[in-house]
N, C-alpha and C positions, 0 to 999 in steps of 0.2 A: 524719470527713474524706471518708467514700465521698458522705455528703447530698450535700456543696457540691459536690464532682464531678460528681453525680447531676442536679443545680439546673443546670449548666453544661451537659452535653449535655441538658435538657431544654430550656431557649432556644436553645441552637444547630439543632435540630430544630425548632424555631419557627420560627428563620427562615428553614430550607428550605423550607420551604412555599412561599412567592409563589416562591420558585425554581423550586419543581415547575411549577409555574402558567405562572409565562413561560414555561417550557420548551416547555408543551403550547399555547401561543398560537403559540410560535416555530415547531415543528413542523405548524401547523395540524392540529392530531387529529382535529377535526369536520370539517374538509372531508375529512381522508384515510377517516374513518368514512362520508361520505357517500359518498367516489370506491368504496369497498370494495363497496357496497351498489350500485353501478350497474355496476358491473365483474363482481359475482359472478350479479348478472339476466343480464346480455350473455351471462354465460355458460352461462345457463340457456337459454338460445335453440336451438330446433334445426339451427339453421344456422351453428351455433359453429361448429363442425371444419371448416367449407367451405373455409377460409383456413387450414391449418395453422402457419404463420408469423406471422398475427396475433392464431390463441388462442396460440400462446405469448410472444408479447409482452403479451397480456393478463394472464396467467398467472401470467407476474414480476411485475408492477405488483402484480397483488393480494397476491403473497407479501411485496416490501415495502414495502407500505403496512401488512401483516397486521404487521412483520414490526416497526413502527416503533410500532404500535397497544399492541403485546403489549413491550415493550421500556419504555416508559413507563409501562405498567401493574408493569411489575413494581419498578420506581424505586418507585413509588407505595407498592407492597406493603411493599417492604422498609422503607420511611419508616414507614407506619403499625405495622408491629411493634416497629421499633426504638423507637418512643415508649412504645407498651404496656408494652413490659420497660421501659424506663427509669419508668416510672410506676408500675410493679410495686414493683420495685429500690427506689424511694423509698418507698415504703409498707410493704414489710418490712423496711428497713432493711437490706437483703440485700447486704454489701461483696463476696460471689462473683459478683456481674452484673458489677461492674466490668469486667474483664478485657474479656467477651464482648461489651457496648456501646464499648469502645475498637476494638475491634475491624469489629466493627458499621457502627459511624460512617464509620472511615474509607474501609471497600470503597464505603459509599454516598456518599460527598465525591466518591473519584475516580469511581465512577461516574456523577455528575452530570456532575461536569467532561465526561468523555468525550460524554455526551449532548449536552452545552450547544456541543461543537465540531462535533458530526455536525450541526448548523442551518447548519454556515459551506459545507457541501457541498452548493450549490447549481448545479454544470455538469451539462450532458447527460449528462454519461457520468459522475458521480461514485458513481453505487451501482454499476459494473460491475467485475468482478475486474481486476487489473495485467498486463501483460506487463512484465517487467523486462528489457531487454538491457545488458550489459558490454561494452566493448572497453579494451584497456589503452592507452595510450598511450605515444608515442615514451620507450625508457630502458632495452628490453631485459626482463632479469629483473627489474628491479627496479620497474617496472611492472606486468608481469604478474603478480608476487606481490603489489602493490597489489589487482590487478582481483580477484585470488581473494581477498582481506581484504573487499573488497566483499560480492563472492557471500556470504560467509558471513557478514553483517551485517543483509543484508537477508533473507536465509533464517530468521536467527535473530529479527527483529523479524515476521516470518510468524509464525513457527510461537507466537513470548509472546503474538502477538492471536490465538492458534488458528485462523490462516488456513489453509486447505489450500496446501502450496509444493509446485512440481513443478518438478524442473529441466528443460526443455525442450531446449536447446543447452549445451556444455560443451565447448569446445576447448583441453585440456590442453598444456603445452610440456613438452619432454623436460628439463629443467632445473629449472624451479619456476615454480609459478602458472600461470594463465590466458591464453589471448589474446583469448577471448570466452566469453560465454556469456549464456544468456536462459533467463526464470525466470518460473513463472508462479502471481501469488498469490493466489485465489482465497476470496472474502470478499465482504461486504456492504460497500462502501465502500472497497475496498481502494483504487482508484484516485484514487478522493477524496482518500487519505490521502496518497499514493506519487507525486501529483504534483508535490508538494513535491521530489521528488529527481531530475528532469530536471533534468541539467546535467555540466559537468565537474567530479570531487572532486580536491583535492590532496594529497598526504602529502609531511608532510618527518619523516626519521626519520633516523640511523645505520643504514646500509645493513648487513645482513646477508652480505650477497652482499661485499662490500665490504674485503680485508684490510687497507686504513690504515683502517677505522673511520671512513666519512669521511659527513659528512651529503648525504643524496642529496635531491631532491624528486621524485616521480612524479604522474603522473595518469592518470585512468580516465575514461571517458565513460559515464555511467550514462542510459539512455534507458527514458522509463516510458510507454505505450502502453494502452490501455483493450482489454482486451475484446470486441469487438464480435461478439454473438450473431450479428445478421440481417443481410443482404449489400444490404438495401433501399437503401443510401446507395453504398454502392462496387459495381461488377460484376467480375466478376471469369472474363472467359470463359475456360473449357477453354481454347483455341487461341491465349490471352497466353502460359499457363504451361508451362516447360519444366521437364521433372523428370530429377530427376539422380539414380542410388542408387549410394553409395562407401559405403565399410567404416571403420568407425568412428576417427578419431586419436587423439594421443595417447599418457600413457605410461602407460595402465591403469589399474588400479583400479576402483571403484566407479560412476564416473562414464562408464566407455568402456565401450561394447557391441560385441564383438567380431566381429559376424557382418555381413554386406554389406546390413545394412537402412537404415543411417543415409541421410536423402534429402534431396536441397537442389532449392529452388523458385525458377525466375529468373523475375520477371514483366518479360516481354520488351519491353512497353509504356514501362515503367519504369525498369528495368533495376535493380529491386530484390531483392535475393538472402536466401532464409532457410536455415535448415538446421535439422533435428531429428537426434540422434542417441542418445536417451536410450533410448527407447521398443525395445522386442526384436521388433516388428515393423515394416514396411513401413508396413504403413495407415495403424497409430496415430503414427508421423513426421510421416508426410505429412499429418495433420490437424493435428499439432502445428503443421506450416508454416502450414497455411491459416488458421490461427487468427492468428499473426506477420502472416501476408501481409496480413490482411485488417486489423488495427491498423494498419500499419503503413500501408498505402493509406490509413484511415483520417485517420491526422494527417496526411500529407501534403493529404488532399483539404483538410482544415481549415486547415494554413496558407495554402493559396490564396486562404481564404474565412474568414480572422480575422474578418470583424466578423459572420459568421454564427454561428461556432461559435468562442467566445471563450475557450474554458476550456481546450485544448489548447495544450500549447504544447511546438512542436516545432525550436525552432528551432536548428539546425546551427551548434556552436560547433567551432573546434579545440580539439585537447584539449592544452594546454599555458599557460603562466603569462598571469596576466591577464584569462582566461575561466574561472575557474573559481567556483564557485555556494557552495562550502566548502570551508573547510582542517582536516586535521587535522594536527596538528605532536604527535611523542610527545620531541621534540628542540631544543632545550637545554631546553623546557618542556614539558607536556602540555595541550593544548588542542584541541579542538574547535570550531572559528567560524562562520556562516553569516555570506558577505558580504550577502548581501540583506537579513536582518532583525537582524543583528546581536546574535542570539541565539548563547550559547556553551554550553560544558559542559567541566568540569575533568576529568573523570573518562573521558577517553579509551579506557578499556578496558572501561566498561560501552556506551559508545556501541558500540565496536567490535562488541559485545557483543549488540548492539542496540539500545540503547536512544536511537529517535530521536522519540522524543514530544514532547517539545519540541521541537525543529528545526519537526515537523510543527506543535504546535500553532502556534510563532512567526507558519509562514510563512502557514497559512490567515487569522491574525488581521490580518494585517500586509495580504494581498490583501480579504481582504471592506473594511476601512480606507481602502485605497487609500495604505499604506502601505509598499510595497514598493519596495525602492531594485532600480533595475537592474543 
């Protein structure tokens, strides 16, 4: 019985192969081999460091390109082992491989898949880390205990892709849940991924809060912002920004820092306002802000200039029925819906849970398609 199992993952690994292959055509590997090899001379030059902002933009490029090189090498590695033992497995007749080639197989299936999605991450800003911001919307508590089901949705989908998550802003109500907060998830593609969840989310559930037990709906405005290292595209002078330091809100816990370092940045140009209060110093706040402020300039500079920079999308919904981007209902049924791709998921408490891989994969397939419903 083990042969014919054996005979089966042997041609399934067969025709991984031309997989691997598109993969590395999709990815262009040779030209990333060759950009590696003109990037790492550049910075053999003694006039590298004359620009310290452009060797580190050089710097990143060659870590992922290094990063994309060594990523598909190892796809490769693990294919080439997994046949040997299976070819072992067949020649000794060895039913103990079983197990370990089931096994085997399937880490390298999804990790293909994963690979075959990271080709669809084609925007300027798609290898830079997420800023995540919450606000709850109109409903009270019941709201804001929405916006906290968030936070720890997307914390929890960080932290199963081993992204580094830092909570950044965290404004606690004395009742339950959240009124806002900003999260930031730090990864190779994070933003890539995470742009899929700009928008408003919906819940309809049996309210908690609620003594007839009465079905409530709420929403949350979830805003996903990139990253941006180098301030080449936005300026940002000293004499826009006003700095505010308050003592942290809130009803305590883990999340509130009690001592008068928490800082908010108003960029007076703008009239756009950040706040960090996570961080036990001053400094480290107020760089938290600058990091917000400077996203956040960011998409604004790009909705002015959609047909420049096309992969942002920032556009300002209300946060209530009709604008919202997905529903989760746990009430009178349980489901999970994305109105744009029409992607669902039954299991509302592993989503909750994190698990929005699908959502994400739908929507990237659905945008490189040109399938996406507005």
């Amino acid at each position: 019985m083990p042969i014919i199992e054996y005979d089966t993952y042997k041609q399934k690994l067969g025709a991984m192969e031309p997989r691997l292959e598109r993969l590395a055509a999709a990815l262009d590997l040779e030209g990333a081999r060759r950009e590696v090899e003109e990037l790492e001379e550049k910075a053999g030059d003694a006039s590298f460091w004359n620009d310290p902002q452009a060797s580190q933009k050089t710097l990143r490029r060659t870590k992922q390109l290094k990063n994309k090189l060594e990523h598909h090498a190892r796809l490769t590695g693990q294919w080439e082992d997994l046949t040997t033992l299976v070819e072992m497995a067949m020649e000794e007749e060895d039913a103990s491989l079983l197990p370990e080639i089931q096994e085997g197989y399937g880490k390298l299936e999804a990790a293909l898949e994963e690979a075959n999605l990271e080709t669809l991450l084609t925007g300027e800003y798609d290898t830079s880390n997420a800023i995540i911001t919450l606000h709850a919307g109109a409903g009270g508590t019941e709201a804001q205990d929405w916006c906290q089901m968030l936070f720890r949705m997307y914390t929890r989908w960080g932290e199963r892709h081993d992204f580094t998550v830092k909570t950044l802003d965290y404004e606690e109500c004395e009742d339950a849940g959240i009124k806002s907060a900003a999260i930031s998830i730090e990864g190779e593609n994070a933003y890539g991924f995470l742009r899929s969840e700009n928008g408003v989310h919906r819940l309809v559930r049996i309210s908690p809060f609620d003594a007839n037990a009465r079905r409530q709906t709420s929403f949350a405005a979830v805003e996903v912002m990139p990253e941006i290292d180098d301030d080449n595209s936005v300026e940002i002078r000293p004499e826009d920004i006003e700095m505010q330091v308050f003592r942290s809100s809130g009803a305590g816990g883990q999340h509130v820092n009690k001592t008068s370092s928490a800082v908010r940045l108003i960029h007076k140009p703008t009239g756009v306002v950040v706040s960090s209060q996570q961080e036990r110093s001053q400094v480290q706040n107020r760089e938290n802000c600058m990091k917000m402020l400077r996203a956040k300039l960011m998409e604004m500079k790009a909705q002015q200039h959609a047909e420049k920079i096309s992969d942002i999308k920032g556009v300002q919904m209300k946060i209530e029925w009709g604008s919202q981007i997905r529903s989760y209902v746990f009430m009178p049924y349980q489901l999970a819906k994305d109105t744009r791709t029409g992607f669902e998921n039954g299991d509302i408490n592993a989503v909750m849970d994190g698990d929005l891989d699908g959502f994400i994969n739908a929507y990237l397939t659905a945008s490189a398609t040109g399938e996406l419903k507005k």
